[in-house]
C-alpha positions in Angstrom: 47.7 -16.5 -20.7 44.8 -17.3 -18.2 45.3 -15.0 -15.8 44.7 -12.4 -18.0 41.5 -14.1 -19.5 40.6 -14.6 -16.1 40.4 -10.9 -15.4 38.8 -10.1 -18.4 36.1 -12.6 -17.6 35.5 -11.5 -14.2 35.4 -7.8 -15.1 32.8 -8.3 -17.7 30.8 -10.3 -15.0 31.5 -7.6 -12.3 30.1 -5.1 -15.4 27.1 -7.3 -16.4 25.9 -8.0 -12.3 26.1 -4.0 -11.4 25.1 -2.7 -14.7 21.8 -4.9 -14.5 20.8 -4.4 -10.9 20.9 -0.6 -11.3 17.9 -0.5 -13.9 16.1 -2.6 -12.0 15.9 -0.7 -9.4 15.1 2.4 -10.7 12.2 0.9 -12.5 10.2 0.3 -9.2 8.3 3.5 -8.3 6.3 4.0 -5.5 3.7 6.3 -4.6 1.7 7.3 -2.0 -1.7 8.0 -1.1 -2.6 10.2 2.0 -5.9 9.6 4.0 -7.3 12.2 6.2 -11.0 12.2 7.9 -12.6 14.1 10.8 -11.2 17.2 12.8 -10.5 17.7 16.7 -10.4 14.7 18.3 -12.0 13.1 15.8 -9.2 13.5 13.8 -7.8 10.4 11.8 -5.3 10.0 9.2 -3.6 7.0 6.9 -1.3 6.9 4.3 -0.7 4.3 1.5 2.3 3.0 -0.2 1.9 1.2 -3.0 3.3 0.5 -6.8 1.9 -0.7 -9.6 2.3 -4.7 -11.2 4.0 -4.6 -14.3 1.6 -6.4 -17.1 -1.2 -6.4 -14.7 -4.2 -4.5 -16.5 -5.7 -3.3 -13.2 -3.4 -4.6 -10.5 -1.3 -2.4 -7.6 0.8 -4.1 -4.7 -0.2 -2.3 -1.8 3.6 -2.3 0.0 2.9 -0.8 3.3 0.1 1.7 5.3 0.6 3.6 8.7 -2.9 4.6 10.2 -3.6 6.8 13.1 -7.4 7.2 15.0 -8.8 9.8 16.9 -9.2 9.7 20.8 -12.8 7.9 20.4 -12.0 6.3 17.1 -10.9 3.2 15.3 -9.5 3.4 12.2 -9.5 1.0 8.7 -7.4 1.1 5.9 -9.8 -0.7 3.1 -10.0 -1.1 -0.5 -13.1 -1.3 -2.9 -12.7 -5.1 -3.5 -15.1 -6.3 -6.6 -15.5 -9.8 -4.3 -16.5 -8.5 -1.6 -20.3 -9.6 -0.5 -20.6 -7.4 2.2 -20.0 -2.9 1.4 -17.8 -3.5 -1.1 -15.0 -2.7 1.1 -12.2 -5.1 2.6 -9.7 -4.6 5.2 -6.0 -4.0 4.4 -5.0 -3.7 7.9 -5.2 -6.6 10.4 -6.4 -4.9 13.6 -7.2 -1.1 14.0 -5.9 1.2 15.9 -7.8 2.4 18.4 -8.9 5.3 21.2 -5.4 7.9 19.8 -3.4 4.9 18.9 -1.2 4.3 15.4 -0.2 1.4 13.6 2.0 0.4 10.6 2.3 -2.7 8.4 4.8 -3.9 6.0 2.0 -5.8 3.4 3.5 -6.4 0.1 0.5 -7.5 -0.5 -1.3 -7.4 -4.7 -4.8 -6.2 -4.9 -6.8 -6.4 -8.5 -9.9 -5.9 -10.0 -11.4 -6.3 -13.1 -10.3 -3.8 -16.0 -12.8 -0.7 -15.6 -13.2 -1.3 -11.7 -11.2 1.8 -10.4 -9.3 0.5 -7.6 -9.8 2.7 -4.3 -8.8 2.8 -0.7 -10.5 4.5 1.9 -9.9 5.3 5.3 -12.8 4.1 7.6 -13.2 5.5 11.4 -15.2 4.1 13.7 -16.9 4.8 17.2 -15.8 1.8 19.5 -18.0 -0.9 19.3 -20.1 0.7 15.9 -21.0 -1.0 12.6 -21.7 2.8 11.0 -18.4 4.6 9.5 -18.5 7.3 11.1 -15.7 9.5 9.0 -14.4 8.7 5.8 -11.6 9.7 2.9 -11.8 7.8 -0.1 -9.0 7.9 -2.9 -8.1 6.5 -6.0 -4.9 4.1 -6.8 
């Protein structure tokens, strides 16, 4: 008699742990946001992964960004953060590449702002050793 039970038990178990990590999963969508700016060498490009935080009115975790400058370029990925005190603009990458180079971080990383600040990134290239941005793409989350 409990071997039977038994089986039943661990078959509705088996049933309730797959049947609820399936949903879950399919739940999370991610999207992407491509950043192009320049041309020739000049060229410089970015994309954006992110997905947005469930119950958060104005709230996306950023999960990962890939960036690549031109040959006399260096690139940032940035967002339009409301705390900023500088241009409005704060770094999601932690160093940029530089002079042709690429780069790619894994960030999981939640951005917000208050509800009616649209939340933008922006790619930001550049000349070694300037403070002016030199080209730009600028999109919305």
């Amino acid at each position: 008699m409990r071997i039977p039970a038994l089986s039943v038990t661990v078959a509705v178990v088996a049933a309730t742990i797959t049947g609820g990590a399936a949903p879950a999963a399919a739940d999370t969508v991610l999207s992407t946001v491509p950043l192009e700016a320049g041309t020739g060498l000049h060229h410089n490009s970015a994309t954006v992964t992110y997905e947005r935080v469930d119950g958060a009115v104005n709230s996306v975790k950023i999960i990962s960004l890939k960036a690549y400058s031109g040959e006399p370029d260096c690139v940032w990925v940035e967002w339009n953060d409301p705390k900023d005190l500088g241009d409005g603009w704060t770094a999601l990458n932690s160093e940029p590449p530089c002079y042709g180079g690429s780069m790619g971080e894994t960030l999981n990383r939640i951005i917000k702002a208050p509800k009616g600040h649209q939340l933008k990134v922006r790619l930001a290239a550049y000349h070694d050793g300037g403070i002016e941005v030199i080209h730009k793409d600028i999109a919305k989350l």
